[in-house]
N, C-alpha and C positions, 0 to 999 in steps of 0.2 A: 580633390580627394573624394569629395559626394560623388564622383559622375563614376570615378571609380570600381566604388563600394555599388554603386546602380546597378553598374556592368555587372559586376561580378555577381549577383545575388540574380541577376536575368538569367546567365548562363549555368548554374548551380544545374550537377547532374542532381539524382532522384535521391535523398536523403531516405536510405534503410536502414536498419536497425537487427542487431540479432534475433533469434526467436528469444533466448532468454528474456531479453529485453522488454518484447514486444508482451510477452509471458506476463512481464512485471506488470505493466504499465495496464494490460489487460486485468491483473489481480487473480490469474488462475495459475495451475500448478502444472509446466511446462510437459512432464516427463507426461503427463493426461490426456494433451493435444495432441490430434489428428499427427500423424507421420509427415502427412506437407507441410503442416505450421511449422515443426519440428526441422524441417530439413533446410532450409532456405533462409535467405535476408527476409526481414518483413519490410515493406515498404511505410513510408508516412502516410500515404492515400488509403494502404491497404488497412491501415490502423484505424485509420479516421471512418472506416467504412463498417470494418469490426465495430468501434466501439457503439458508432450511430445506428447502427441495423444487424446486432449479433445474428448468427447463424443457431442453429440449434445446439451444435455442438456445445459454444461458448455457453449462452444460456444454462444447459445443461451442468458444465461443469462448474458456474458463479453458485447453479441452486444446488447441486447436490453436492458437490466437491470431484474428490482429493481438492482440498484448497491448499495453499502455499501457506508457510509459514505467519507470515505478517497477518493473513487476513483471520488465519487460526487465531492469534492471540490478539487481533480484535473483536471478535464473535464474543470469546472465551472473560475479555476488559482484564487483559493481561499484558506486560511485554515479551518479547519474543525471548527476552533473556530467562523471565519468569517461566515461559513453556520447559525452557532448556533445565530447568533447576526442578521444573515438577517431570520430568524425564520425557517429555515431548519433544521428539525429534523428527519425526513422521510429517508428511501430509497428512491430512485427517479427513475425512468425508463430513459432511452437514451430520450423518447421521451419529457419529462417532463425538462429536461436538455436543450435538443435544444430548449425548448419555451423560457425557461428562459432567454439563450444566445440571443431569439431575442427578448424578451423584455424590456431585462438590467436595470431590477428596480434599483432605487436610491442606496439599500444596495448592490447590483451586482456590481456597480462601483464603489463606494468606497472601498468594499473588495478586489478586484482585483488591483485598487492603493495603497492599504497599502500591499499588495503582493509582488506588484513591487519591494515596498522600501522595506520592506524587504530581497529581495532575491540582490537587488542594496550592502543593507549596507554588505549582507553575503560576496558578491562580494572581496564588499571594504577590509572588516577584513580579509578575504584569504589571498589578492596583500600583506595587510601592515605584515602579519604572515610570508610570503613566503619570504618579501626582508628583514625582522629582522635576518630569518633563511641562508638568503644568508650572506647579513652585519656579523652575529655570525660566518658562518664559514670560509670568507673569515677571520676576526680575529685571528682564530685558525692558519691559514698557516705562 
């Protein structure tokens, strides 16, 4: 069965990916990239090449934006559902990001307090997981 799985992982044609994908995985905002990112499979080398030695392009759009969603309402210590509820649907630019950050509309800080507690209660449930799993195996000895 191993000499199998050997074979077949040797012969394996070139593992691409869509642009969206490749978009994601990159953390930029697809519809922003160049027309050939845009049009084509993206390869796993071409990925690994992008991420190791971006071009300008990429560079360009991690610092200034249109960013994608996810990384809006990380910037922003919101979730994306919070963006959705403060009426952000948009890609946004870096510069559009900092206005918001100073002028912390009503739904800004209330998303960002239901953040908190969120990431507080994740906290919480880790501690009380982690000393169940200590308590179970001190048990076992």
């Amino acid at each position: 069965m191993l000499d199998t799985l050997v074979g077949m992982t040797s012969h394996q044609s070139t593992q691409t990916m869509k642009p969206a994908t490749a978009a994601k995985k990159l953390g930029v905002y697809l519809p922003a990239t160049p027309s050939e990112f845009q049009e084509g499979p993206v390869s796993r080398a071409e990925l690994n090449a992008l991420q190791a030695d971006p071009p300008q392009w990429l560079r360009d759009l991690r610092r200034d934006g249109p960013h994608p969603r996810p990384v809006v309402a990380a910037k922003l210590g919101v979730s994306i559902a919070g963006l959705a509820r403060g009426g952000v649907t948009e890609a946004l630019t870096s510069e559009q990001i900092d206005a918001l950050k100073d002028e912390r509309p009503e739904w800004l800080e209330k998303e960002r307090a239901t953040q908190a507690e969120v990431r507080k209660e994740a906290a919480r449930l880790k501690e009380r997981d982690a000393a169940r799993a200590e308590k179970a195996a001190g048990a076992e000895d």
